[in-house]
C-alpha positions in Angstrom: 0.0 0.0 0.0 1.8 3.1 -0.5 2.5 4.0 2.8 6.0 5.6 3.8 8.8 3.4 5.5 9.9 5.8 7.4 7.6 8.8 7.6 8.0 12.2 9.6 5.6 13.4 12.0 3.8 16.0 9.5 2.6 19.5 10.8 -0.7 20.4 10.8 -1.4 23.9 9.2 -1.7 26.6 11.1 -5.1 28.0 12.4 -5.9 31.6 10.8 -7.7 34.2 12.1 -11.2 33.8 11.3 -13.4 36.7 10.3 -16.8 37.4 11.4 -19.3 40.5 10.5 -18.3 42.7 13.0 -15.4 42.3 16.0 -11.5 42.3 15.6 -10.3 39.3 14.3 -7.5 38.0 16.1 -5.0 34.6 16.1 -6.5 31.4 16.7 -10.0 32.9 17.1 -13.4 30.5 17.0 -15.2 31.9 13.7 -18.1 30.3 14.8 -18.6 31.6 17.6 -18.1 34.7 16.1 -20.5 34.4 13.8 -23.2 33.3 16.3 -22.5 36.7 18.4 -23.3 38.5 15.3 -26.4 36.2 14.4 -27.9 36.7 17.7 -27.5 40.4 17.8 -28.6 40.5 14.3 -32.1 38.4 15.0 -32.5 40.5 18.4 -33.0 44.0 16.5 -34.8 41.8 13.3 -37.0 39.5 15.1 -37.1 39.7 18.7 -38.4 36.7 20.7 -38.6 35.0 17.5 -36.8 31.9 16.6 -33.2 32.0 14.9 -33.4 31.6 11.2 -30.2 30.5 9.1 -30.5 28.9 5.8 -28.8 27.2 3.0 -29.6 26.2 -0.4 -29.1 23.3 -2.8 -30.1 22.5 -6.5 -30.3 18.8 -6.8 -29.2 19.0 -10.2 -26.4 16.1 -9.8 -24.7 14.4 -7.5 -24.4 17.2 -4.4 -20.7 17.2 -3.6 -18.2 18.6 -1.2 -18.0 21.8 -2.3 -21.6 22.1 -1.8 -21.2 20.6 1.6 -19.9 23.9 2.6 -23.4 25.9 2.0 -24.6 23.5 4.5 -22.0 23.0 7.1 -21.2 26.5 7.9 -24.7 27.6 8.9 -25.3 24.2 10.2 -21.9 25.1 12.8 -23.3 28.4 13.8 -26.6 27.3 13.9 -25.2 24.6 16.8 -23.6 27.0 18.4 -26.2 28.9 19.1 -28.5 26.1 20.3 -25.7 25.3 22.9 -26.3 28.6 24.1 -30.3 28.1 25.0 -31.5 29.8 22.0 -34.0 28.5 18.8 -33.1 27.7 15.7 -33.9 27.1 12.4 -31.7 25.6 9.4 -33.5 26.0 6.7 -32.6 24.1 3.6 -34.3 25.1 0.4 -34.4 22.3 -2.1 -34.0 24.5 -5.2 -36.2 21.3 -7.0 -38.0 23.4 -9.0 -35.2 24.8 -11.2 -34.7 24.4 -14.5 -32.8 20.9 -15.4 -29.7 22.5 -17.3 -27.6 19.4 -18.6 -27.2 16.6 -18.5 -23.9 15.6 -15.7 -21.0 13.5 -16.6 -20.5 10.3 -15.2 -24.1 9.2 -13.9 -25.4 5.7 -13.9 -28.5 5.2 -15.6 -28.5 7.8 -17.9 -28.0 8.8 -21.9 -28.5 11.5 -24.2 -32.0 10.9 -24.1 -31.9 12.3 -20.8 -31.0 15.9 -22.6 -34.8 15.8 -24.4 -35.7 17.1 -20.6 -33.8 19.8 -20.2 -35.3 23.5 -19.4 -38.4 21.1 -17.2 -38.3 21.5 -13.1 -35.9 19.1 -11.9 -38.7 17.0 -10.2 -40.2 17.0 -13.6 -37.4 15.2 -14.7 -37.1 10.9 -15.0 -34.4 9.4 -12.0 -31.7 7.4 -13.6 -32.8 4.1 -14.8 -33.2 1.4 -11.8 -33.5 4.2 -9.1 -36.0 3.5 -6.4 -36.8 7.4 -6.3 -39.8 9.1 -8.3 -37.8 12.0 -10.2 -34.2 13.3 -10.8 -34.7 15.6 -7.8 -35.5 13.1 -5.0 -32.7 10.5 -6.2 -29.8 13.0 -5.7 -31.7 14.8 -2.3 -31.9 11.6 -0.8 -28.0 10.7 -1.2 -27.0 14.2 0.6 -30.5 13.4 3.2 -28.7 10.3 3.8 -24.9 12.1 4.1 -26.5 15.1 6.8 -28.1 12.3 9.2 -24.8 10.6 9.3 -23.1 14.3 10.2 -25.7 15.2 12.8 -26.7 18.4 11.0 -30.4 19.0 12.2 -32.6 21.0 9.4 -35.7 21.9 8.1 -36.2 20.6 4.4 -38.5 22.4 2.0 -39.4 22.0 -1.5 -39.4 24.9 -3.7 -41.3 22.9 -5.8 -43.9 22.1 -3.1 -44.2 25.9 -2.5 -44.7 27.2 -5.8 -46.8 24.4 -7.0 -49.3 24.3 -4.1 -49.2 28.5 -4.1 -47.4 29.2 -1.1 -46.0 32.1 -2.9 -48.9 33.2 -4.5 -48.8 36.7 -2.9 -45.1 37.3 -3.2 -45.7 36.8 -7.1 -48.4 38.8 -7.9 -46.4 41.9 -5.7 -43.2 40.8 -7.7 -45.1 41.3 -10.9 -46.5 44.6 -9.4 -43.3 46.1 -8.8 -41.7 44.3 -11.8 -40.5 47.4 -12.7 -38.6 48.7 -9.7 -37.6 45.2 -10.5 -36.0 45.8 -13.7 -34.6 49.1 -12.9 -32.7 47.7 -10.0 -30.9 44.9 -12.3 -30.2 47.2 -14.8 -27.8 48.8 -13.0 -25.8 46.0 -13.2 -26.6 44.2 -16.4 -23.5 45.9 -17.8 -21.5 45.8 -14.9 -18.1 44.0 -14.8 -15.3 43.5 -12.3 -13.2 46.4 -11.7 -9.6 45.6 -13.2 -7.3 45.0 -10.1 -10.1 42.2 -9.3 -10.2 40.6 -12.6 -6.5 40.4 -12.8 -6.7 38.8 -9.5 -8.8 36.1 -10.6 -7.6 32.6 -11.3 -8.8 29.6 -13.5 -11.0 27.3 -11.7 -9.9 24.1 -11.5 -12.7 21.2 -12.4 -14.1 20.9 -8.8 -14.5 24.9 -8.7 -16.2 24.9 -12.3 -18.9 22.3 -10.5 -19.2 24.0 -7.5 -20.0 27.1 -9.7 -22.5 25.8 -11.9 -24.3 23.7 -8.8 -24.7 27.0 -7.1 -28.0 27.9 -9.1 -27.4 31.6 -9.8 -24.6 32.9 -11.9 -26.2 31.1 -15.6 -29.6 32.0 -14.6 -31.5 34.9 -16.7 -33.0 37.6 -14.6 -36.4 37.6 -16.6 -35.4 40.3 -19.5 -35.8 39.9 -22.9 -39.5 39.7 -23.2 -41.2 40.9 -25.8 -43.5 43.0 -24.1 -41.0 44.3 -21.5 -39.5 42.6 -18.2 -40.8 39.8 -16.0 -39.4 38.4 -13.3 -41.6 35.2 -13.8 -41.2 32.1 -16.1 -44.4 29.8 -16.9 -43.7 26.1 -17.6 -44.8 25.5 -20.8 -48.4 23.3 -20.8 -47.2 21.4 -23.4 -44.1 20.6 -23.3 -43.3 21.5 -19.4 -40.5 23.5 -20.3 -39.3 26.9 -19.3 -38.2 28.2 -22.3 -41.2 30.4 -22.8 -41.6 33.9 -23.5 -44.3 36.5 -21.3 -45.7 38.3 -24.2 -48.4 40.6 -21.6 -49.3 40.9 -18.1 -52.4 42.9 -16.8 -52.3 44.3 -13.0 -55.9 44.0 -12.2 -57.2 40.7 -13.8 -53.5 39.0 -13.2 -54.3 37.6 -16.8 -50.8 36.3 -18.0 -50.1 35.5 -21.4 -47.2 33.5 -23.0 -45.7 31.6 -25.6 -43.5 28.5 -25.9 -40.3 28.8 -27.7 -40.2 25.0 -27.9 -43.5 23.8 -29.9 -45.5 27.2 -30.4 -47.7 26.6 -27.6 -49.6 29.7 -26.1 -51.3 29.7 -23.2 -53.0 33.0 -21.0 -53.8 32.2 -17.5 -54.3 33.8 -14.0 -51.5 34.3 -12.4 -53.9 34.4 -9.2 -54.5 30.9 -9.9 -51.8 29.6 -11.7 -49.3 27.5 -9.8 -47.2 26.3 -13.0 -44.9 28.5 -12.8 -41.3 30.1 -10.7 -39.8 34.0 -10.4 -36.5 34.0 -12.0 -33.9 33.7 -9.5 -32.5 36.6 -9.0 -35.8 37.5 -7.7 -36.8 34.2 -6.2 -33.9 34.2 -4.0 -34.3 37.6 -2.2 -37.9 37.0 -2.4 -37.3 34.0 0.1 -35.0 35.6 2.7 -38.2 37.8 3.1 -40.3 35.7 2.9 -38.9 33.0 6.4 -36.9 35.7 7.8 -33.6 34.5 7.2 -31.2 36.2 9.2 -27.8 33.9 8.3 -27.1 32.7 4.8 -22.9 32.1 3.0 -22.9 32.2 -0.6 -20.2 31.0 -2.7 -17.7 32.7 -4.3 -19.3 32.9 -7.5 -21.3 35.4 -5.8 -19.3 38.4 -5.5 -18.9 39.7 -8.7 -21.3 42.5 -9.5 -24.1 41.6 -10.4 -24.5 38.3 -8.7 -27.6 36.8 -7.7 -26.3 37.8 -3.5 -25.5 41.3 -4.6 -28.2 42.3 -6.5 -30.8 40.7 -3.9 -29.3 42.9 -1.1 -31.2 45.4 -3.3 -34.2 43.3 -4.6 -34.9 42.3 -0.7 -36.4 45.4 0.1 -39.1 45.2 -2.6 -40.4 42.3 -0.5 -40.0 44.1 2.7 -37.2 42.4 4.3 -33.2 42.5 4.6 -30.4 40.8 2.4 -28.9 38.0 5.3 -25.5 38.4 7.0 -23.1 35.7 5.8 -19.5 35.5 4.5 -18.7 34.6 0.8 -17.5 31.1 1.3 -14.1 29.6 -0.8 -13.8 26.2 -3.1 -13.7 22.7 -1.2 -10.9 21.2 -3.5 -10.5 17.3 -3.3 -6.7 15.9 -3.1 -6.4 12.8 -5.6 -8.9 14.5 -7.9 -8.0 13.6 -11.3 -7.9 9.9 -10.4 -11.7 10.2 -9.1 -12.7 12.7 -12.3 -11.7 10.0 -14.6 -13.5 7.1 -13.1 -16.7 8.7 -12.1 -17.0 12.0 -14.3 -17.7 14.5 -11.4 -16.4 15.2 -8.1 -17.3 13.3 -4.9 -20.0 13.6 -3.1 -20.2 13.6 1.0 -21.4 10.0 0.9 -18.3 9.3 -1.1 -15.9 10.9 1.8 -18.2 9.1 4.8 -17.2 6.0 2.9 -13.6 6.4 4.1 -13.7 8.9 7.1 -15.8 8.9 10.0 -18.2 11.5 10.3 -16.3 13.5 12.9 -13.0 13.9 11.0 -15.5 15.1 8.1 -17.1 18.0 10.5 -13.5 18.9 11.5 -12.5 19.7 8.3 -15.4 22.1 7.9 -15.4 23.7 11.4 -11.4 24.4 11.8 -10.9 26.7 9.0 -12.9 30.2 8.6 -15.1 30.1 5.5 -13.2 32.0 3.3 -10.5 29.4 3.5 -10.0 26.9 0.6 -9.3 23.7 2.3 -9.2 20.1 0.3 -10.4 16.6 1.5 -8.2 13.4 1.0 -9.1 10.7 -0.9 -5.5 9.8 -1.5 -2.6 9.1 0.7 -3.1 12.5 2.5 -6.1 10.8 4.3 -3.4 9.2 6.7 -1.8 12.1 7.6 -5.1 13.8 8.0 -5.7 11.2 10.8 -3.0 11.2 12.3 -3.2 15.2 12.9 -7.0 14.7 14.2 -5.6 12.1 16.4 -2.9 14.3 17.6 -5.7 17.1 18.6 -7.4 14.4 20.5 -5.1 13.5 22.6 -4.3 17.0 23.5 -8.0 18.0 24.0 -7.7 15.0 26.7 -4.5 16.5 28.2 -6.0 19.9 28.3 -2.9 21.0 26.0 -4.7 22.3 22.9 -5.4 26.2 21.6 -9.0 27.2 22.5 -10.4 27.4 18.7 -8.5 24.0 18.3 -10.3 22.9 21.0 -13.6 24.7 19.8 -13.3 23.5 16.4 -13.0 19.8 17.4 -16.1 19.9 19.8 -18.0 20.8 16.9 -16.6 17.6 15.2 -17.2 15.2 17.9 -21.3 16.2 18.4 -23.5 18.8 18.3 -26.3 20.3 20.9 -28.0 17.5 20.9 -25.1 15.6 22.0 -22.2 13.2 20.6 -21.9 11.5 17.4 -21.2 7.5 17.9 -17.7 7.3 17.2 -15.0 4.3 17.3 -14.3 2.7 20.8 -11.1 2.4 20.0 -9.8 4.6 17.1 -6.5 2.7 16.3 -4.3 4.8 13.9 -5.9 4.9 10.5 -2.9 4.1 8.6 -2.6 0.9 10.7 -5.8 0.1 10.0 -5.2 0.9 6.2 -2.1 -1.0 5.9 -3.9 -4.2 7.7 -6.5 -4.2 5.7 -4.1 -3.7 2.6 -1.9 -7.1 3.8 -4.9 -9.0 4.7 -7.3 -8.4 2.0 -10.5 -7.6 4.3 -10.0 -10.7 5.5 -11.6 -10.9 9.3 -10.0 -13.6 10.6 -6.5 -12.5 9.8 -7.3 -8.6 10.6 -8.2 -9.6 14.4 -5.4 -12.1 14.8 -3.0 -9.1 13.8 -4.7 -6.6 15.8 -4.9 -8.6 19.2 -1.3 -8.5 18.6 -0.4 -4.8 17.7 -0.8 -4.5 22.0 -0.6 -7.1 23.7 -1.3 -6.0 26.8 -4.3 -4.6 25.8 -5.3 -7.1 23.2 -8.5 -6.2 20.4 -10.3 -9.4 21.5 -13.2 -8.5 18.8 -13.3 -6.2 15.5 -16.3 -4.5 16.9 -14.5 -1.8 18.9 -12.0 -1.0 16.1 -15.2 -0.1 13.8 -16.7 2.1 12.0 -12.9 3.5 11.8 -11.4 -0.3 10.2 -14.7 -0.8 7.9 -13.8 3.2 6.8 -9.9 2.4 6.1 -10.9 -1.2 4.2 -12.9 1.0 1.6 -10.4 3.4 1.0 -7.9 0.7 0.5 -10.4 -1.2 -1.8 -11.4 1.7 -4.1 -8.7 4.9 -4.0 -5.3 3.3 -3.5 -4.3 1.6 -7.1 -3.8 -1.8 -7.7 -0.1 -1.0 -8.4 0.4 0.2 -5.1 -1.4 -2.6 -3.0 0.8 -5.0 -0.7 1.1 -8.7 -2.1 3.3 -10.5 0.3 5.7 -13.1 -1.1 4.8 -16.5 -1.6 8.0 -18.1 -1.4 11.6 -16.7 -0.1 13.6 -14.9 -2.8 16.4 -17.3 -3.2 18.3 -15.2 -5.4 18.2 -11.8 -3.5 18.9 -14.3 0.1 22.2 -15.9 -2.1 23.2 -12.6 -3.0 23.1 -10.7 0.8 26.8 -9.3 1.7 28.1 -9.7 5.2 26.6 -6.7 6.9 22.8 -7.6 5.2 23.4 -11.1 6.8 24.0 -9.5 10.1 21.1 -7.1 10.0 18.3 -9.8 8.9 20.2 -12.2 12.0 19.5 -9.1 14.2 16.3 -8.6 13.5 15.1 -12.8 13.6 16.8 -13.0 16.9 14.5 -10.0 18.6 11.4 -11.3 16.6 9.6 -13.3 20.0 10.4 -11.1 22.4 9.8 -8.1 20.6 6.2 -9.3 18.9 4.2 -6.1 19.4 3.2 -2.9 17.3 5.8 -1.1 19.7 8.6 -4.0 20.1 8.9 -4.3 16.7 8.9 -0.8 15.8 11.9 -0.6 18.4 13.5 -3.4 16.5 13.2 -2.5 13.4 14.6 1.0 14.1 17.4 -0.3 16.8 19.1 -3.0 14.3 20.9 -1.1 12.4 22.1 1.2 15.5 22.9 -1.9 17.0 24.9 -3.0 13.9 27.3 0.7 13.6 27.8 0.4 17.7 25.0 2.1 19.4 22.4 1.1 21.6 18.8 0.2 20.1 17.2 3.2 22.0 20.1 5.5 21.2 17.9 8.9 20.3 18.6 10.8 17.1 20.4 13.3 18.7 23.1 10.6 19.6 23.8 9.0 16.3 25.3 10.1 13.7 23.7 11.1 10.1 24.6 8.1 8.5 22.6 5.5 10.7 19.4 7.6 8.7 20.8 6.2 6.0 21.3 2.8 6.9 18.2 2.8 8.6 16.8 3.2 4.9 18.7 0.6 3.3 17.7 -2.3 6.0 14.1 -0.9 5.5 14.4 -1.4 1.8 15.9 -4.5 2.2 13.0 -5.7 4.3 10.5 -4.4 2.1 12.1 -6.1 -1.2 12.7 -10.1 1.0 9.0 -9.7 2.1 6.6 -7.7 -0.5 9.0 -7.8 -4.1 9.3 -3.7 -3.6 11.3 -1.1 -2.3 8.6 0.4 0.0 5.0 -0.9 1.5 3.2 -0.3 5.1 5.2 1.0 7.6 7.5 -2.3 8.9 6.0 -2.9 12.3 2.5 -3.3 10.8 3.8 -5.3 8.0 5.9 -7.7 10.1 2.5 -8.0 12.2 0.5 -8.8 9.2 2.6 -11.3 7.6 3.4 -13.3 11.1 6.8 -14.8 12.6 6.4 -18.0 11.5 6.0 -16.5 7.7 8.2 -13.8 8.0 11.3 -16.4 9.2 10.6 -18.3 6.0 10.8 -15.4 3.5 14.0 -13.9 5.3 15.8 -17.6 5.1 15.8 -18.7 8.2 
């Protein structure tokens, strides 16, 4: 498995400064809490007595990855926090299941280019992929993220937009949108021409193919804002009775009778109808959007990046908002979620993966940590490749100093957010054994149950695991990433039979080490004893003692160290490098690992 022979402790990056809507920012800070100050005092002078309303919003367009995790996760943290401190809240989630199916998305099971005749339909108006046990494309890509937020603890309040519009929950709000259509229009000129200013196009870079997804998930920035129309602007579109389309054109509206009339680019169809009664039907985002903060009283909503250019749907509903009577939400533009190993994952599965894809391989808590420790304006990436290890290792790390009470308060902060929420702890692993242990176990063994718990009852033998049941979800989490990500190239096959050859060929000093390293094997059979033996052989073999620290040995015992290592790895596995020795030696056992080193 491709797991280093020798590997250095790595660093975890530093904490920044988060930022908040209002107070100083200032090292090592809790931007949640934070943000909860500012929420709080924000709903006090909205809404007082009222409960707290944050919200997020997603288009289940596709698969709903881990970028748009994000638009979830960092009102989902603030929300928490401020249930921990006595108050009500609301996380709204707005199923935008009533836009406009774009395109089709790379990569999905079950689907064609027939799938492309639906396009400009709701998304709930659209066939699920073939063999799904769900009723539309909508509800077969909610579920999967329903699915991933239960496993994460995030509490929320679903709502269909199609539900609202079609039932005519919004009835009001689109008659006075059409009323004021153009107030409307004049606010969005403004900005129709509008581009960056220079400095801030110069600064931008290409997004990479995660941040292109992440863009064209959000909902907004391809959206038209209802102009165009032959008979002047209109923030509504009319599905087409037809052919259930959107790509229709409002050719007259009257005030008083709310008779609508419009025709279908599509297949010719005209239709006039009451708006008062008409339910067929959505405002064009930029208007639906503000239209909704007034309409719950949202007081906390992020919005991606993509939405502070001028222009943007966020910008321009600051504006809009007020037509509705209410107030654009506090929030911070949030940065890209990139995804390390990404090109590997493109080019299997033609998109980028998906929350369920990283709960497959990380428990849930490492998976809130990622979210909570850095500020929202922070790119971060998630591992599906080797980094996953170190990952671990560094949330391990925190954990033991959160126990020792040695940890930096917003380090401590951010990884009570990861462990549970108000309503208390996630379940978590009884006993979390290090991931890449677990990884290179399940690497050597294959999965195989039997084997893993024999080498496991011996990593610690004092404190043997006497059933696989306390190691899990963490081992079931580390077998899948071994199974899918790591490439069958870089998997551990251990020898069958000695390599005669390389054994004929060993000089003096290579005779000595592997002599070393047999005679310690019994008494030094454990996770720790070995890793003592392993390292101490060739100190032993240049005239030190086994536990002689780095600072007492000279340079060159590194490099020696690195030859045995390679030695090892070359008698038992056919390679140069494999799962860190101690594990290995584990895995293969004495009596197998005596026969492939000659003796």
């Amino acid at each position: 498995m491709g797991g280093q022979t020798d590997p250095a402790e790595p660093k975890g990056p530093p904490i920044v400064a988060a930022q908040s809507t209002g107070a100083e920012t200032t090292e090592n800070s809790d931007w949640v809490s934070r943000y909860a100050d500012d929420v709080i005092a924000e709903s006090e002078r909205r809404a007082p007595g009222k409960p707290v309303v944050v919200a997020s919003g997603l288009s289940p367009s596709g698969p709903i990855h881990l970028g748009n995790l994000r638009e979830v996760m960092t009102p989902h943290l603030v929300a928490d926090e401020i249930r921990r401190r006595g108050y009500e809240v609301r996380h709204l989630i707005s199923w935008d299941d009533y836009d406009r199916y774009r395109k089709v998305p790379n990569g999905v099971p079950g689907t064609d280019a027939s799938w492309a005749d639906h396009i400009g339909k709701p998304l709930t108006a659209v066939p699920a992929p073939a063999g799904s046990a769900y009723p539309n494309w909508a509800e077969h890509f909610k579920a999967a993220m329903v699915e991933a937020l239960g496993e994460l603890g995030v509490e929320f309040d679903g709502i269909s937009q199609t539900a609202q519009y079609t039932s005519g929950v919004y009835r009001e709000q689109i008659l006075h949108a059409m009323k004021h259509r153009g107030d409307i229009d004049a606010i969005l000129e403004q900005y129709r021409t509008k581009k960056a200013p220079a400095k801030q196009q110069q600064k931008q870079k290409p997004l990479d193919e995660a941040e292109v997804e992440a863009a064209e998930g959000s909902g907004a920035a391809s959206e038209d804002d209802g102009s165009g129309g032959a008979g002047g602007y209109y923030p509504y579109k009319p599905f087409c009775g037809q052919c259930g389309k959107d790509l229709t054109t409002v050719t007259s509206y009257d005030d008083e009778t709310t008779e609508l009339s419009y025709t279908c680019t599509v297949d010719g169809y005209a239709e006039t109808v009451r708006l008062s009664e008409f339910n067929r039907g959505k405002l064009v985002w930029k208007v639906d959007w503000p239209m909704r903060w007034a309409y719950e009283g949202v007081i906390f909503e992020p919005s991606g990046v993509d939405h502070s250019s001028p222009g943007s749907s966020f910008q321009v509903g600051g504006q809009i908002v007020s037509i509705f009577g209410g107030e654009r939400p506090i929030g911070p533009m949030y940065a890209f979620v990139g995804i390390s190993g990404m090109a590997k994952m493109s080019s299997s599965k033609g998109g980028v993966p998906t929350p369920g894809d990283a709960l497959e391989i990380m428990e849930p808590q490492l998976l809130r940590w990622l979210y909570a420790r850095r500020r929202p304006n922070q790119s971060f990436k998630i591992a599906f490749d080797q980094e996953i290890q170190r990952l671990y290792d560094e949330w391990d790390k925190l954990a033991v100093k959160v126990t020792d009470s040695a940890v930096l308060p917003a380090d401590a902060a951010a990884y009570s957010r990861a462990v549970g929420t108000a309503a208390g702890e996630l379940p978590r692993t009884e006993r979390p054994l290090p991931y890449r242990t677990l990884a290179s176990v399940a690497d050597v063994t294959a999965g195989d149950a039997e084997q893993t718990l024999r080498i496991l009852t011996e990593l610690d033998p004092e404190n043997p695991v006497t059933d696989l049941s306390v190691v899990r979800p963490r081992l079931d989490k580390a077998e899948t990433w071994i199974t899918k990500y790591v490439a069958a190239e870089s998997r551990t096959i251990v020898r069958s039979e000695p390599d005669a050859e390389a054994l004929a060929a060993l000089d003096e000093q290579g005779r000595k080490s592997i002599a070393l390293l047999l005679d310690g094997l019994d008494s030094h059979w454990s996770l720790d004893g070995l890793t003592h033996l392993v390292y101490g052989v060739p100190k032993v073999q240049a005239g030190f003692p086994a536990d002689a620290t780095a600072k007492e040995l000279p340079a060159e015992i590194k490099v020696a160290q690195r030859s045995f290592f390679a030695l090892l790895y070359h008698l038992l596995v056919g390679r140069d490098t494999g799962p860190r020795l101690p594990t290995l030696l584990l895995a293969v056992g004495a009596d197998r690992v005596r026969k492939l080193l000659g003796a």
